[in-house]
TIMIKE-324035 format. One record per residue (C-alpha): residue in one letter; x, y, z. Coordinates in Angstrom, 1 decimal, always signed. Layout:
<nodes>
("A",(X,Y,Z))
...
</nodes>
This chain:
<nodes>
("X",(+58.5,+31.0,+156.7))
("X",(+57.0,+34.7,+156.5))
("X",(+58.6,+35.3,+160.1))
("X",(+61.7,+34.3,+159.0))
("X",(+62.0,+36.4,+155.8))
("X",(+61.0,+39.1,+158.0))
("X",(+63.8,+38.7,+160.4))
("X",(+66.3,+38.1,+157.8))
("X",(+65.2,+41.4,+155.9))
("X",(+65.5,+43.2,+159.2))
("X",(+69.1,+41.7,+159.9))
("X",(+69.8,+43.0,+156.4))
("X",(+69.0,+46.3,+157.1))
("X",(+70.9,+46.5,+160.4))
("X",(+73.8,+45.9,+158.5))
("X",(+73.4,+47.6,+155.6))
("X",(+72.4,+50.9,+158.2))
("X",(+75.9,+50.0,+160.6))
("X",(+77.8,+49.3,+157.2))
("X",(+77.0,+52.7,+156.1))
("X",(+77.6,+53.9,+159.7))
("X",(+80.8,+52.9,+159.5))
("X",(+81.7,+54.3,+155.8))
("X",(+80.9,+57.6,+156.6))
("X",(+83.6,+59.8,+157.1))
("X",(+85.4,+61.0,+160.2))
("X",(+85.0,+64.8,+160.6))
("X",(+88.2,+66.8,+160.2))
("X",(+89.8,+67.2,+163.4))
("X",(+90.8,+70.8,+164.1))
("X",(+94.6,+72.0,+163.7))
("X",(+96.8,+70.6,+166.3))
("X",(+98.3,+74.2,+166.7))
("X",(+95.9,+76.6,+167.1))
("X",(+98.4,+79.5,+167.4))
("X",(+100.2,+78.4,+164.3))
("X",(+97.3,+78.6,+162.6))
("X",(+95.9,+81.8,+163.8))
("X",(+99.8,+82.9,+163.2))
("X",(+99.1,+82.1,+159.7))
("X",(+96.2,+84.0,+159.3))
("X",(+97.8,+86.8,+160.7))
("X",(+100.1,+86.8,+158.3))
("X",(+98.0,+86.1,+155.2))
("X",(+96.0,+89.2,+156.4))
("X",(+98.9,+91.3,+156.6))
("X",(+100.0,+90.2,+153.7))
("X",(+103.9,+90.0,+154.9))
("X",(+104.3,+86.5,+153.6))
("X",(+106.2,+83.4,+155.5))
("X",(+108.7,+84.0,+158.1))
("X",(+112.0,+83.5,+157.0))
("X",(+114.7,+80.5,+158.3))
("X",(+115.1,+80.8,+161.5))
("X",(+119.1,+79.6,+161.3))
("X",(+119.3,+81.8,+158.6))
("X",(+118.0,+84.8,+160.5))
("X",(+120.7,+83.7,+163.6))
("X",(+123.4,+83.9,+160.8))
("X",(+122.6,+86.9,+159.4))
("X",(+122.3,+89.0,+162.8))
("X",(+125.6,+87.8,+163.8))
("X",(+127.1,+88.7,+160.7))
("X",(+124.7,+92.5,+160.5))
("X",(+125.9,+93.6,+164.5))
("X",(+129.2,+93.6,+164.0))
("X",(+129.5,+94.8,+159.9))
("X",(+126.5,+97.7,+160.1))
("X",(+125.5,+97.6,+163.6))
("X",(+127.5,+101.0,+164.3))
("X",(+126.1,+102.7,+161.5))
("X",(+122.8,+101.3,+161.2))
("X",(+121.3,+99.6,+164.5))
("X",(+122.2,+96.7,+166.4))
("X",(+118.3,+96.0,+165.7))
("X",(+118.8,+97.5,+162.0))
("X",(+116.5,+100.7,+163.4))
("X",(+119.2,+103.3,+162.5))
("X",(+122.1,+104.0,+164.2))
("X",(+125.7,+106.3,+163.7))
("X",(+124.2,+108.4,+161.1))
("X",(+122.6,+105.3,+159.0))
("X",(+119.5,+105.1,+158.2))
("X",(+116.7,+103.0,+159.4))
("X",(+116.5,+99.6,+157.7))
("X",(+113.3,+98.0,+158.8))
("X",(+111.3,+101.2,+156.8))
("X",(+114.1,+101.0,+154.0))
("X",(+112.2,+101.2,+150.5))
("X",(+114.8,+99.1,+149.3))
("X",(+115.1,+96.5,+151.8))
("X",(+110.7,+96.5,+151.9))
("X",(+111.0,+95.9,+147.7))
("X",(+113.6,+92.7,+148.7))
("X",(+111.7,+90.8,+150.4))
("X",(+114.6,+88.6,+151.7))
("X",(+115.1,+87.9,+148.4))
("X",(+118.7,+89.3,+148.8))
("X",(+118.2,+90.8,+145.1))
("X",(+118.1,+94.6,+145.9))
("X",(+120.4,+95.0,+148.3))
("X",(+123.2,+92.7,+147.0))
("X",(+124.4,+95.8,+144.8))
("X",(+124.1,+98.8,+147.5))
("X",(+126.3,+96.0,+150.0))
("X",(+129.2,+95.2,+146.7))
("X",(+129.6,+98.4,+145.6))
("X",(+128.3,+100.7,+148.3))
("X",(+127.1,+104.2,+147.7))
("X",(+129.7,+106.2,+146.4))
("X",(+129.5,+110.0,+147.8))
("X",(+128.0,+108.7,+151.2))
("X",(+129.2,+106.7,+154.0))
("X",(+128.3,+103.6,+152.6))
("X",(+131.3,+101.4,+151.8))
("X",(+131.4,+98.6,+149.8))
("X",(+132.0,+94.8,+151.6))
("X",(+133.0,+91.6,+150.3))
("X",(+130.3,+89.2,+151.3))
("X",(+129.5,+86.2,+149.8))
("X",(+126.3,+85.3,+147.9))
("X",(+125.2,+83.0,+150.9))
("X",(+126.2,+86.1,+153.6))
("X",(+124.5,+88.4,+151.7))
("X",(+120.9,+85.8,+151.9))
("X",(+121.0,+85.8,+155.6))
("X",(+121.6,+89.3,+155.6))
("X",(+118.5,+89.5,+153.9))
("X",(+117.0,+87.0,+155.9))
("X",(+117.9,+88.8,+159.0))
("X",(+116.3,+91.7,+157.5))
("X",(+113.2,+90.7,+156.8))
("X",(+112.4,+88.9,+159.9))
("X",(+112.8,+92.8,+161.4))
("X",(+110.6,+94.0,+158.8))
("X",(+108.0,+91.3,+159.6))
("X",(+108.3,+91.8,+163.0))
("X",(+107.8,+95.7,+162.8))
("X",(+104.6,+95.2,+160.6))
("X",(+103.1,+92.3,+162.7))
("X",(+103.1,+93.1,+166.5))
("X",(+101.2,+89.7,+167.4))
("X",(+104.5,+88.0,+167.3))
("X",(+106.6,+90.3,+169.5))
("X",(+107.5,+88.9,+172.7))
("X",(+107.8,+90.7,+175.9))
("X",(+110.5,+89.3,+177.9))
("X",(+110.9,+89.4,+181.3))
("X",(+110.2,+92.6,+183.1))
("X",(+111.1,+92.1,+186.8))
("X",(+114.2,+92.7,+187.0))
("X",(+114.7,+95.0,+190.2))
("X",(+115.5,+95.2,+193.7))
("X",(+112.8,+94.3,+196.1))
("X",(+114.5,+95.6,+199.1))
("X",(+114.5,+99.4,+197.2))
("X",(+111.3,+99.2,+195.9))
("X",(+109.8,+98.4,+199.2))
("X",(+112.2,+101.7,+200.2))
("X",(+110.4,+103.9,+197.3))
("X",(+107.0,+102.8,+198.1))
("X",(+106.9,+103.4,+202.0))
("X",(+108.4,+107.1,+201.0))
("X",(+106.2,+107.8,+198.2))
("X",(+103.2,+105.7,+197.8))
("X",(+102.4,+104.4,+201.9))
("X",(+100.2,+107.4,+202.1))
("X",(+97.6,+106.5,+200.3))
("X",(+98.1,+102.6,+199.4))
("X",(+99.2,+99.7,+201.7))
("X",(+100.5,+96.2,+201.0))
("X",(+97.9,+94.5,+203.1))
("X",(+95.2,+96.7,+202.3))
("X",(+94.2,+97.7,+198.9))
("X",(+97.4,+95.6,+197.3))
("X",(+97.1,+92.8,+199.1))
("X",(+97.8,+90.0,+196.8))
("X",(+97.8,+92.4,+194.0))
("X",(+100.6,+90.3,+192.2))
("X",(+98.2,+87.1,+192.1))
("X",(+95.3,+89.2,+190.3))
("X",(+97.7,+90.7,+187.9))
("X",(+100.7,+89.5,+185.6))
("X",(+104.0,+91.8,+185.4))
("X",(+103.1,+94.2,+181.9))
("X",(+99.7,+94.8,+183.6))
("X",(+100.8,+95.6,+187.3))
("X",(+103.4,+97.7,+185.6))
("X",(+100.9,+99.6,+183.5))
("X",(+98.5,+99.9,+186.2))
("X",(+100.8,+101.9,+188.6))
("X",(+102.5,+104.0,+185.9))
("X",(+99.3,+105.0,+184.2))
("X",(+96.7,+104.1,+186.6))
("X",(+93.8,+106.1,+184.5))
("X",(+90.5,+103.6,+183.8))
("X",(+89.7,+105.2,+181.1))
("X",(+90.6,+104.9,+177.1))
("X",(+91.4,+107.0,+174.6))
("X",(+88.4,+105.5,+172.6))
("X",(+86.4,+105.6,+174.9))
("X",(+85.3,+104.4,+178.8))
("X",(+87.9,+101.3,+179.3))
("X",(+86.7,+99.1,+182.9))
("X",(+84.5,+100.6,+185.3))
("X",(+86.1,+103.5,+187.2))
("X",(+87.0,+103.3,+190.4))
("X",(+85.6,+106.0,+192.3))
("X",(+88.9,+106.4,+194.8))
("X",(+90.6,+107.4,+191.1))
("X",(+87.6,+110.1,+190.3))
("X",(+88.3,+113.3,+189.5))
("X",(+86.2,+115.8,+191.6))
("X",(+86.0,+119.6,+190.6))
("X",(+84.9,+122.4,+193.1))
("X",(+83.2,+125.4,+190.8))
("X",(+82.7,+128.8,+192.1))
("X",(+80.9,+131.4,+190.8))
("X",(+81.4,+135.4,+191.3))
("X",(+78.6,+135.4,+193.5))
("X",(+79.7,+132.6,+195.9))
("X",(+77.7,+129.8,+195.0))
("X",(+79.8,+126.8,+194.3))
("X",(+78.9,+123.7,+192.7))
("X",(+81.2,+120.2,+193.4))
("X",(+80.8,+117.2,+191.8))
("X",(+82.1,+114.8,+188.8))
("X",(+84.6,+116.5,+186.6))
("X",(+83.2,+115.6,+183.3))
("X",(+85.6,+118.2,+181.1))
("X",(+88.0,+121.5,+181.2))
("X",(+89.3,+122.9,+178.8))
("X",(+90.6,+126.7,+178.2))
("X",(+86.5,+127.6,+177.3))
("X",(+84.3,+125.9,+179.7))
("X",(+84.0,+123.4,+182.5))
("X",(+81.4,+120.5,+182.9))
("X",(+80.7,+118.9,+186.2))
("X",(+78.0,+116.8,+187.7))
("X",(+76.9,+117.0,+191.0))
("X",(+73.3,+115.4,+192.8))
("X",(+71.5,+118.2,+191.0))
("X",(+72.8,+116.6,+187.6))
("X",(+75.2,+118.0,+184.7))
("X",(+76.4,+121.9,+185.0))
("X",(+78.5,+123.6,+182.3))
("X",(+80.0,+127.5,+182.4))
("X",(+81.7,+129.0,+179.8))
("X",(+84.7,+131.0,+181.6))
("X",(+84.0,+134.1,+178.7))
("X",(+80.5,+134.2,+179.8))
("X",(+80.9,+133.9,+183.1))
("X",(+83.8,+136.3,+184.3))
("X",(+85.3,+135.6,+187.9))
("X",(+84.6,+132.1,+188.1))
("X",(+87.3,+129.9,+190.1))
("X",(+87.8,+126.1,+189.2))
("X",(+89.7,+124.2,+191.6))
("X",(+90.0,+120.6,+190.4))
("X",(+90.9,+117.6,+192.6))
("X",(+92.7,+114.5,+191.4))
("X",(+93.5,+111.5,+193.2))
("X",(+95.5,+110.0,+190.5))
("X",(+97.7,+113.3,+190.6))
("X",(+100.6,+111.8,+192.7))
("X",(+100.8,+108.8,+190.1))
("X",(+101.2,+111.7,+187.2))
("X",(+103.9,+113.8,+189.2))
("X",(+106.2,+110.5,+190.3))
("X",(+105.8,+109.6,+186.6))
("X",(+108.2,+112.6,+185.9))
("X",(+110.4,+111.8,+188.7))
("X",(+110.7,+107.9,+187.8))
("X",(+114.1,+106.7,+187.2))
("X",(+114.5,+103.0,+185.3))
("X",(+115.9,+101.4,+188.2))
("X",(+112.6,+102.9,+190.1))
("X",(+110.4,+101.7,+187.8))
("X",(+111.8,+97.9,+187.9))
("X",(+112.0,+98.2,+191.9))
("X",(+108.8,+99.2,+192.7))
("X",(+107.6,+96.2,+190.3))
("X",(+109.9,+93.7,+191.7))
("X",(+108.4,+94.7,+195.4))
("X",(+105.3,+94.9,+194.1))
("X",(+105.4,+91.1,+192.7))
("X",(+106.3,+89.9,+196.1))
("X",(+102.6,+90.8,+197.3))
("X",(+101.3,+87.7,+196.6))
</nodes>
């Protein structure tokens, strides 16, 4: 009789603990869109409020090119002698609310170019809708999207490169398969501005075929090569196996500096670059899978 009111007392407890097992709550599962929410918080920290309607924003840059595109932007960003909309005080106080503006768009601004139009109440909210998804879109860069950026001529890229850029790099060499390791934007980048290092400070490790080297000679003759660390119009830094040298050029009359820079062909063909040479050397450059 004992065993049994043991075993019953233990069946009652197994039940009781897989009852309460089964009452607990399920955790919260995370949000299904991770970007929308990280969008949100983006937002909320920039403190630009929701995005407008999307249809409404279609409407009202149909209706803005053609009415005040000349004068003020396709894009709203200034154009024909109108000002720049998207850093409007006016247009920043609306809001989309279409409140502010609906005046200056009835009556216009008499003594300026500005001329009145007869829009609708409904015209004149997508207008402002339009608006402030360029506002938005000025203030919160997270949401811009780069579009598609190869665009050239293989065939004449290929051309440019084996007249400009063979002599140092090759397609099968240190490119090889450069267009796997890279997306467009940062194969583009990398050739126009090929530099490793920041403006903040030391961005990836530098690659030592991209380091500037500096020759200093004294009026005496002895000359000193190494690292280029910094020139300016007082002094020059270098280091060399000996360690770090600096001269100041006032204190040190005669001296000669001759400074050698790999990456100096990228800087001169950047001044030379037309658009279309930009876009062919990246479309030949995307073929090198």
């Amino acid at each position: 009789m004992k065993l049994c009111r043991l075993v019953g007392a233990s069946l009652l407890v197994l039940s009781l603990s897989a009852f309460s097992q089964q009452q607990e709550p399920a955790p919260t599962p995370p949000p299904a869109d991770q970007s929308a929410a990280m969008k949100e918080a983006v937002r909320n920290f920039l403190a630009i409020g929701a995005p407008p309607n999307p249809e409404a924003v279609k409407r009202g840059q149909a209706l803005f090119v053609p009415t005040c595109g000349f004068c003020h932007g396709t894009n709203a960003g200034g154009g024909n002698g109108g000002p720049d909309l998207v850093r409007s005080v006016l247009v920043l106080h609306d809001k989309g609310t279409g409140k502010e503006i609906t005046p200056v768009i009835l009556n216009g601004r008499p003594g300026t170019a500005m001329p009145a139009f007869k829009l609708t109440n409904a015209q004149i909210q997508d207008l402002a809708a339009f608006l402030l998804s360029r506002n938005q879109a000025a203030a919160n860069r997270m949401e811009y999207k780069l579009l598609n950026i190869v665009t050239g001529d293989p065939k004449a890229g290929e051309t440019y490169f084996t007249a400009h850029c063979a002599s140092c790099h090759s397609p099968t060499g240190d490119l090889a398969h450069i267009a796997g390791k890279m997306d467009p934007p940062a194969l583009q980048s990398r050739f126009l501005y090929p530099k490793s290092q920041t403006f903040f400070g030391p961005g990836a490790p530098e690659n030592p075929r991209s380091q500037v080297t500096a020759t200093v000679t004294l009026a005496s003759g002895q000359s000193f090569t190494g690292r280029l660390n910094r020139i300016d119009d007082f002094s020059v830094a270098l280091t060399d196996q000996a360690g770090p040298h600096i001269w100041q050029f006032e204190s040190e009359p005669g001296i000669k500096v001759q400074v050698n820079n790999p990456l100096q062909p990228h800087i001169d063909l950047l001044k030379q670059y037309t658009d279309a040479d930009m876009h062919n050397i990246l479309a030949y450059l995307e073929t090198l899978k």
